[in-house]
C-alpha positions in Angstrom: -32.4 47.3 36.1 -29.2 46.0 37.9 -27.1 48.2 35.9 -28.3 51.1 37.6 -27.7 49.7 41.2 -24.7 51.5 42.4 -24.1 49.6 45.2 -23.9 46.4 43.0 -21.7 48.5 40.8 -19.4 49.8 44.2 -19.3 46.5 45.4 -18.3 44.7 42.5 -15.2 47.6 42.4 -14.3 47.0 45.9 -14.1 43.3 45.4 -12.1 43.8 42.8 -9.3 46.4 44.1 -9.0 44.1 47.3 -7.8 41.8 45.3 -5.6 42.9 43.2 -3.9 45.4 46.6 -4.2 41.6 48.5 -1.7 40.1 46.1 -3.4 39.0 43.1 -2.8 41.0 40.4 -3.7 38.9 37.1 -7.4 39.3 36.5 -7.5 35.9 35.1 -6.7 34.4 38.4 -8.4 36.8 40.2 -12.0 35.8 38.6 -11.5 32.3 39.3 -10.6 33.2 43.3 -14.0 35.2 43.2 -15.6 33.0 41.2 -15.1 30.1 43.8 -16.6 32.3 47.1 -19.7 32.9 45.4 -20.2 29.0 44.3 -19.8 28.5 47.6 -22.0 31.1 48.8 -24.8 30.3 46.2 -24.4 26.4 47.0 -25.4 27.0 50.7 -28.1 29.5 49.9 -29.7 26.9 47.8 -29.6 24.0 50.2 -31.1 26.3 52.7 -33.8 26.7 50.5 -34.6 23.9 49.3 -34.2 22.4 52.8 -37.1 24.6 54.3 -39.3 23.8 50.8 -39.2 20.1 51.6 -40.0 20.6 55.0 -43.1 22.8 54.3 -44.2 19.9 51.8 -43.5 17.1 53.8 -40.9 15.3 50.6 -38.1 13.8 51.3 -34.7 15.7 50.4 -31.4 14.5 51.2 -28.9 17.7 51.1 -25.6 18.0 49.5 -24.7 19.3 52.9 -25.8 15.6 54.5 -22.9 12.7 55.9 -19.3 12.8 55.7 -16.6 14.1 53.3 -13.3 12.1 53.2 -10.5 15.0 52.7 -8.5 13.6 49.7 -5.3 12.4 50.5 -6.1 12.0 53.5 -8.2 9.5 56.3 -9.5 12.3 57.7 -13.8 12.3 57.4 -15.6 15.8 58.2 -19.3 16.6 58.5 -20.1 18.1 55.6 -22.2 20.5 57.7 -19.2 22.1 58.5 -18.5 22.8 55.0 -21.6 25.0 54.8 -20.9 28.8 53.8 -23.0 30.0 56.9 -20.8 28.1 59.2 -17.3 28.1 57.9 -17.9 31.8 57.6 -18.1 32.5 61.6 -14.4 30.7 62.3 -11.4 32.7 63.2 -9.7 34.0 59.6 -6.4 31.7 59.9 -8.5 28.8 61.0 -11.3 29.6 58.5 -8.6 30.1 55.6 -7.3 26.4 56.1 -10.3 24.9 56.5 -11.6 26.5 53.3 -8.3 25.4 51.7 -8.3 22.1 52.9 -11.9 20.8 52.9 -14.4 23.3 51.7 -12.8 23.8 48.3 -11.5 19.7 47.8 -15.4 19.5 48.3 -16.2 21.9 45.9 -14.3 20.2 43.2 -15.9 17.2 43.7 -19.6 18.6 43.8 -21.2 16.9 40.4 -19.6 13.3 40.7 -17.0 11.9 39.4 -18.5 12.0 35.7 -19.8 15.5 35.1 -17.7 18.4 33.2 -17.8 20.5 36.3 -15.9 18.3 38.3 -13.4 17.0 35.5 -12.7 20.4 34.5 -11.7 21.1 38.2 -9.5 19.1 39.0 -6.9 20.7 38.3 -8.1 24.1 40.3 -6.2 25.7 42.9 -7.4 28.2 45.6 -5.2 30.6 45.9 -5.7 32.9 48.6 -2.2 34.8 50.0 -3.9 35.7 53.5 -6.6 35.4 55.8 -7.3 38.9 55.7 -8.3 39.2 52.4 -10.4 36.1 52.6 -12.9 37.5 55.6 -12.7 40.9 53.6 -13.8 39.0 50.2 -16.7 36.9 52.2 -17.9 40.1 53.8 -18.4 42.0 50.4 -19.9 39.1 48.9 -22.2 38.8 51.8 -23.2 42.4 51.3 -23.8 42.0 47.4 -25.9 38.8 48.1 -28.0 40.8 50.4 -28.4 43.4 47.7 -29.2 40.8 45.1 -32.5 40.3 47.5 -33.0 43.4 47.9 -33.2 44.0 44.0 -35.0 41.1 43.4 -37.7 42.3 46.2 -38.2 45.7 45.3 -37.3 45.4 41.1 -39.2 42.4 40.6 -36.7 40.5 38.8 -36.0 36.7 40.1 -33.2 36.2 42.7 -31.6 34.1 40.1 -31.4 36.2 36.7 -29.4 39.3 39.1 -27.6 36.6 40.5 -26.3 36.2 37.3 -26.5 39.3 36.0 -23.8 39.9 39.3 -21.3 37.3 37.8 -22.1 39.2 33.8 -21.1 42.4 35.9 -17.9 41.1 37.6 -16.8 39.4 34.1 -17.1 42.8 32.7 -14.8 44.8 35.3 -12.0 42.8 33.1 -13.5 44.0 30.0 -14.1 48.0 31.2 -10.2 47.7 32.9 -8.7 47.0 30.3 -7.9 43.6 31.6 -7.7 40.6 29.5 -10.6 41.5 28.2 -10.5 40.5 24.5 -12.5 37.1 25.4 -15.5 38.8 26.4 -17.7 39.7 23.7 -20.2 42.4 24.5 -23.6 40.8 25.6 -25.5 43.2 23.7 -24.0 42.1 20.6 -24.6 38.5 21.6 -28.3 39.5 22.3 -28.7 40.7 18.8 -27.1 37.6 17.4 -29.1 35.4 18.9 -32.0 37.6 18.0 -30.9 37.2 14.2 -30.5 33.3 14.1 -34.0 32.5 16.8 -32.7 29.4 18.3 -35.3 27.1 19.2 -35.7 24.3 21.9 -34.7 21.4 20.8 -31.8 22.5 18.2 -28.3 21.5 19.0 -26.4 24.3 19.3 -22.6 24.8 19.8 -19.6 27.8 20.1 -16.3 26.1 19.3 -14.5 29.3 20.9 -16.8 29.5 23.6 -14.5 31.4 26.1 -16.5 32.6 29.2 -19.9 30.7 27.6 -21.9 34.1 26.6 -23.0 32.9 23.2 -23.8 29.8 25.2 -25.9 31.7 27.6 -27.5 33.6 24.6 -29.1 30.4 23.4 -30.9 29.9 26.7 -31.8 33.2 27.7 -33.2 33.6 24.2 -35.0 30.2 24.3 -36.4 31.1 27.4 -37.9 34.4 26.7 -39.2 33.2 23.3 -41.2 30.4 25.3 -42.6 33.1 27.6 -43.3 35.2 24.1 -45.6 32.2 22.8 -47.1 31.2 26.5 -47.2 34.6 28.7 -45.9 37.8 26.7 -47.0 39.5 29.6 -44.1 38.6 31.5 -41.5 40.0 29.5 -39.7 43.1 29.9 -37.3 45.2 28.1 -34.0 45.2 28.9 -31.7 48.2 28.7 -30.5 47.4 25.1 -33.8 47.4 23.9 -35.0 44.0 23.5 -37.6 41.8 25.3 -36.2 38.9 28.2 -38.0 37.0 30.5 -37.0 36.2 33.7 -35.1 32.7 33.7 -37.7 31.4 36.3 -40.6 32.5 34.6 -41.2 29.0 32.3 -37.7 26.9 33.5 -39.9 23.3 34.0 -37.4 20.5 35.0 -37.9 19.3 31.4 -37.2 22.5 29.7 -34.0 23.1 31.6 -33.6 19.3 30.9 -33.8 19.6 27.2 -32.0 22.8 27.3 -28.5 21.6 28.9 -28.4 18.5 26.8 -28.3 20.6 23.1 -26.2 23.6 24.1 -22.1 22.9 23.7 -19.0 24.9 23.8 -14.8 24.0 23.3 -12.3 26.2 24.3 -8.4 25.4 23.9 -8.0 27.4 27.7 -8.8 25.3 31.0 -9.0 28.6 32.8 -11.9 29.8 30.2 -13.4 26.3 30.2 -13.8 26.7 33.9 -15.3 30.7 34.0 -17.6 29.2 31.4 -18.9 26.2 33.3 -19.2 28.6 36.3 -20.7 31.6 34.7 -23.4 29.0 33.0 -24.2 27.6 37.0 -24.7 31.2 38.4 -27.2 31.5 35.5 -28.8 28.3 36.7 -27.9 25.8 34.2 -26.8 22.9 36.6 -25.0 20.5 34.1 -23.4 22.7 31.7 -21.3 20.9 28.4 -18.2 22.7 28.1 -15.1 21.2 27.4 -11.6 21.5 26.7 -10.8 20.7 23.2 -9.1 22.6 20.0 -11.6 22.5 17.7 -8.9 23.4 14.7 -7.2 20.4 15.8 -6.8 16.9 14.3 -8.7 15.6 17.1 -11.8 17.3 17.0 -14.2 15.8 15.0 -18.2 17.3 15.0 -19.0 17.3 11.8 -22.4 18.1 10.9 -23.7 17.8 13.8 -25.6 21.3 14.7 -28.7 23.3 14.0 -27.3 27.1 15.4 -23.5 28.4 16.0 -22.8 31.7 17.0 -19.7 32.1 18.2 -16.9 35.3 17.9 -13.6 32.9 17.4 -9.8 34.9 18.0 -9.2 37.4 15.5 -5.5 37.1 14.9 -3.5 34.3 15.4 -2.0 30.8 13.5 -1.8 27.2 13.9 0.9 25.0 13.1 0.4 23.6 9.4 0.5 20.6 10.8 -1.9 20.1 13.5 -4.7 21.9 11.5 -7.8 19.1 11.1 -7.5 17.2 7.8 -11.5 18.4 7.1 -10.2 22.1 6.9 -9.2 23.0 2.9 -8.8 26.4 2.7 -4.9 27.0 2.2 -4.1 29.2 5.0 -2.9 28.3 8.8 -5.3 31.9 10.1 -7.2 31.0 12.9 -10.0 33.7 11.5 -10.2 31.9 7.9 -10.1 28.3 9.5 -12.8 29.3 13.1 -15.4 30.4 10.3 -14.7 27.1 7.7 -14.9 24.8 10.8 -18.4 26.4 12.0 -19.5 25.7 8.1 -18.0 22.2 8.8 -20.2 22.0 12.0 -23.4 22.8 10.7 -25.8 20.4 9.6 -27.1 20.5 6.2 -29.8 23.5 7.1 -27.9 24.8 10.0 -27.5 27.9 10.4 -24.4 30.7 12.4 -24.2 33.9 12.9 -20.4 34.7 13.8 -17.9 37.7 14.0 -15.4 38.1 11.8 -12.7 41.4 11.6 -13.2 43.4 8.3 -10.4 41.5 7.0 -12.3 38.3 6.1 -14.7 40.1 4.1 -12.7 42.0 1.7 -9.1 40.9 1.7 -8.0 39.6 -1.4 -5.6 36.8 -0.8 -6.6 33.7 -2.0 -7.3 32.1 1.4 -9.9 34.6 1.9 -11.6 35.0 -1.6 -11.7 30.7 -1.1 -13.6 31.6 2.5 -16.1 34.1 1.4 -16.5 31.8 -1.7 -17.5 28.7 0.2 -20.0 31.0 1.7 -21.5 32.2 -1.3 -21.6 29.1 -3.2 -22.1 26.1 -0.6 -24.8 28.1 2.0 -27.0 31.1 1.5 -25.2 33.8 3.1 -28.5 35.4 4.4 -26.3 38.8 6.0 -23.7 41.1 6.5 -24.0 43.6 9.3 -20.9 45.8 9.5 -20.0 46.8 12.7 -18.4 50.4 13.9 -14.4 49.6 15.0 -15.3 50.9 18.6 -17.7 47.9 19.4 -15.2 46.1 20.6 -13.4 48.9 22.5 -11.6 49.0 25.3 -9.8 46.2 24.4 -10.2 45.8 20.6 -10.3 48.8 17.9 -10.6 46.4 14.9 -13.4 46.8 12.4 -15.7 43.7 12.7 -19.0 42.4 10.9 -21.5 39.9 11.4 -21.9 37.1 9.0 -25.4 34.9 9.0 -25.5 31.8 6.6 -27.4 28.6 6.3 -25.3 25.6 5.4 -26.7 23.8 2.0 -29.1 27.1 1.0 -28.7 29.0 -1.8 -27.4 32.7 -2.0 -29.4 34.5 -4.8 -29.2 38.3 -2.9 -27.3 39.1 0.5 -28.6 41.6 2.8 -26.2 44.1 4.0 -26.5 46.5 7.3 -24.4 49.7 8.2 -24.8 49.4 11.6 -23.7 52.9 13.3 -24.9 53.0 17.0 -24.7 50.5 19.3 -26.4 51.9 22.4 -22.9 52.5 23.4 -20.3 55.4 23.5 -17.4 54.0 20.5 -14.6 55.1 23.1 -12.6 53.3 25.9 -15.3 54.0 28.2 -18.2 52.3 26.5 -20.9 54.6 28.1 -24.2 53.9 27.4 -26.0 56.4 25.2 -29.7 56.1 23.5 -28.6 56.1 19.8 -28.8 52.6 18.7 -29.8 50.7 15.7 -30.0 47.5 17.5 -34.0 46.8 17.6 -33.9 48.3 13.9 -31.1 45.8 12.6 -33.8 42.8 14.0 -37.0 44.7 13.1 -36.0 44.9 9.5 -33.7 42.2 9.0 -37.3 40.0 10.2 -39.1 41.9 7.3 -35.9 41.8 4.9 -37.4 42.1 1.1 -34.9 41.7 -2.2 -37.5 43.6 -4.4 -37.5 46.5 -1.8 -34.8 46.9 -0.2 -32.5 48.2 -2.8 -31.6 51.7 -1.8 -28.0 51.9 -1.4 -28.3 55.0 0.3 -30.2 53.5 2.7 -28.4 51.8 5.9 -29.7 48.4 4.4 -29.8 47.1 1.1 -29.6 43.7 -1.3 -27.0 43.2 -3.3 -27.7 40.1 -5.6 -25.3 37.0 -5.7 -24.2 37.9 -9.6 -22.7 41.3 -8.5 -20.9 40.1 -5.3 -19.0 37.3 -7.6 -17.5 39.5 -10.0 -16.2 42.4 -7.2 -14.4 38.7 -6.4 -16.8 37.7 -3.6 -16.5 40.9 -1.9 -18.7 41.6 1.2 -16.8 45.1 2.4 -20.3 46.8 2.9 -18.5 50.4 1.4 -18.0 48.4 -1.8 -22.0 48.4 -2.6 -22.9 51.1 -0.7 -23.5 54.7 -2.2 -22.8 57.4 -0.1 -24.7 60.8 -0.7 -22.6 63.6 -0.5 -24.3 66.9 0.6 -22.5 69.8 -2.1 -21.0 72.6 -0.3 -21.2 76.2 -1.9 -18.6 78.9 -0.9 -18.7 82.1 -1.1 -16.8 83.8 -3.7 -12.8 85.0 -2.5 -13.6 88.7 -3.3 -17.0 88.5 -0.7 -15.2 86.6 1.5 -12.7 89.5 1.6 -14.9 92.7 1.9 -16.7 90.4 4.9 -13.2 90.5 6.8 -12.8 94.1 5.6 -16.6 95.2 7.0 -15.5 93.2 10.2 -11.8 94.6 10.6 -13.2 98.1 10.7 -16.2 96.9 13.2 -13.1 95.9 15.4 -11.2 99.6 15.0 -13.9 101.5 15.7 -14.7 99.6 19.0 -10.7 100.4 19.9 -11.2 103.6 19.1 -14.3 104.5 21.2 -12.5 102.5 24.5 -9.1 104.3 24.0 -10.1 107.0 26.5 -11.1 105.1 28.8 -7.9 102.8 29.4 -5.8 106.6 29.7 
């Protein structure tokens, strides 16, 4: 697996520190900097190829690469050839670094037309690059990680694509494992288990309104994609290192498919910067025309009202909106973002729908009205299918809140709500987030699949029911500790006077050692 590719791993680092020792210090800005190399890397590593395809089969392909580009601003026409990763690469590093400023990138920007969210959502990017030096230093490591990436892909088996990826997945995480920004990254393991618990399918629309870097996005394909190889090929599916099955993204990816697939996934974010990692990270996974877009979906001007089959989504934890601005479609009585993310993906949903989101232990047991109103709506207008509480250190090192995930259908009925003590995530609960072998993962989806009210109802168990009538009167409580019993193991001490002839037996033990090496020390 790529995770245990060092070099990747060393590289990745290297990239990284040159960065931040070459004058860019915020990792925000530094991701989009990298970000932008390896579009334009991948982009000429994929005209190449499917250059030499169309010459082996004799059809007709006009590259991106082909005529001129007019330099905005400007009257000034270039061969696009010369905007080509393989040749702008081989220039002198001043020469090279205006020419990547000045053309390359304005050409980058402009890449989908004039009409796709790629291209509106860039327009207001800047390349920021304080030196030559650190450019030809930046293309050489990437160079090195790309030939890597083949090298993986040859000897591992896995497509070029999926490490490709998995390469961008990586350097989003360095924020994540630094410390550094990293609260709007949510663990991919998590969001494998999510999407796990809700099974999109093709053809669902599906939506994050805090979609951030797009993983939950990215969650819906992969997940679609290996559940298509499931039904076709299940030979071709593998186990990843957190224990559940994936397909390669090229194994079943028909134009159609990847078609359907980019026209019923959708994300909002309120931050440009995050709208544009997302649209990126989605491309290096090989979604071409990804829907992201910059909106605030709290806002008085967001309206997508019933309108989706699946959400899953992991919206900010703390914050407030202005009483004001908050859409008129949102009742509860409370300006939280937390509350108000979780009553706008209710609001989403179609009548059916179902989400699985993250929510801090606050929402599920607080008893301010705002939140009894929440967990009410949950109860009473959608069967609230589960609660899986989550250890505080899954979101570590960034986050030490205590979280759980929430899955409801909108419109069902709650008659008894599963709950799961989830205690091991695969991962170390510390800063460093090592990976370990303990996790409950694969069980949470094994049995939540075979969930039964008249069985499960062991509280001592790590899953039980509690039915709808008990969770009304605790006032629509879903703390997990409130239903749970715990089994205490009864400790038996030894009596004070045994306790104190054993120190006495052991005391003289220690004297008559002394005693016997006395002589010896004379």
């Amino acid at each position: 697996m790529l995770q245990n590719n060092s070099k990747i791993k060393s590289l990745i680092e290297k990239l990284w520190n040159n960065f931040w020792s070459g004058g860019i210090a915020n990792p925000l800005t530094a991701i989009e900097q990298i970000t932008y190399l390896i579009f334009m890397k991948r982009l000429d590593d994929l005209e190449t190829k499917r250059e030499r395809d169309a010459e082996f089969t004799g059809e007709k392909y006009t590259s991106r690469f082909s005529g001129k580009f007019k330099t905005p601003g400007s009257n000034e026409e270039v061969d696009k050839n010369e905007l080509r990763w393989s040749n702008f690469k081989r220039r002198p590093a001043d020469e090279m670094l205006l020419h990547v400023q000045t053309k390359v990138f304005p050409f980058l920007k402009e890449l989908n037309g004039d009409t796709s969210p790629f291209t509106k959502h860039m327009a207001n990017a800047v390349f920021i690059m304080p030196k030559a030096s650190l450019l030809v230093e930046a293309i050489n490591i990437i160079e090195q990680l790309f030939t890597e990436i083949e090298k993986d892909a040859t000897e591992g088996g896995q497509a070029f694509q999926d490490i490709q990826g998995d390469v961008y997945e990586m350097l989003l995480g360095a924020i994540a494992t630094a410390g550094k920004n990293g609260q709007f990254r949510t663990p991919r393991h998590i969001i494998k288990l999510m999407s796990e618990l809700v099974a999109p399918q093709l053809g669902q629309r599906m939506a994050d309104p805090s979609s951030g870097t797009g993983g939950f996005i990215l969650g819906y394909y992969q997940y679609i994609l290996t559940d298509l190889v499931r039904k076709t090929d299940p030979s071709k599916l593998i186990k990843d290192e957190d224990g559940f099955e994936r397909a390669t993204m090229s194994a079943i990816l028909t134009d159609k498919v990847k078609k359907m697939l980019e026209q019923s996934m959708f994300g909002f974010d309120i931050d440009t910067t995050m709208v544009r990692l997302g649209l990126m990270n989605l491309m290096m996974h090989g979604i071409d025309e990804p829907r992201i877009d910059y909106k605030d979906t709290l806002s008085k001007s967001f309206n997508e009202d019933n309108l989706y089959d699946i959400i899953m989504a992991n919206p900010p934890f703390t914050g407030n909106i202005d009483k004001g601005d908050i859409n008129e479609g949102l009742k509860l009585p409370t300006t939280k973002t937390e509350l108000l993310f979780v009553e706008r993906i209710f609001n989403m949903l179609k009548v059916g729908g179902t989400s699985a989101v993250i929510v801090p232990s606050g929402v599920i047991q607080n008893s301010g009205k705002a939140f009894e109103a929440l967990r009410k709506l949950l109860v009473e207008k959608s069967e609230l299918k589960a609660v899986i509480a989550m250890p505080s250190g899954v979101f570590k090192p960034y986050a030490g809140v205590s979280t759980a995930i929430l899955i409801f259908t909108k419109g069902g009925e709650t008659t008894n709500v599963w709950f799961y003590d989830m205690k091991a995530d695969g991962y170390t609960l510390d800063d460093k987030r090592s990976k370990i072998n303990e996790s409950d993962l694969p069980d949470i989806v094994q049995k939540y699949k075979i969930r039964n009210d008249k069985t499960d109802t062991d509280r001592k168990n790590k899953y039980f029911f509690v039915g709808k009538k008990e969770i009304v009167e605790n006032d629509y409580d879903l703390n997990l500790s409130t239903y749970k019993v715990e089994e205490y193991e009864e400790v038996i001490y030894e009596k004070p006077k045994e306790i104190f002839g054993k120190l006495v037996k052991i005391e003289g033990s220690i004297q008559s050692a002394l005693e016997e090496i006395k002589p010896l020390i004379q």
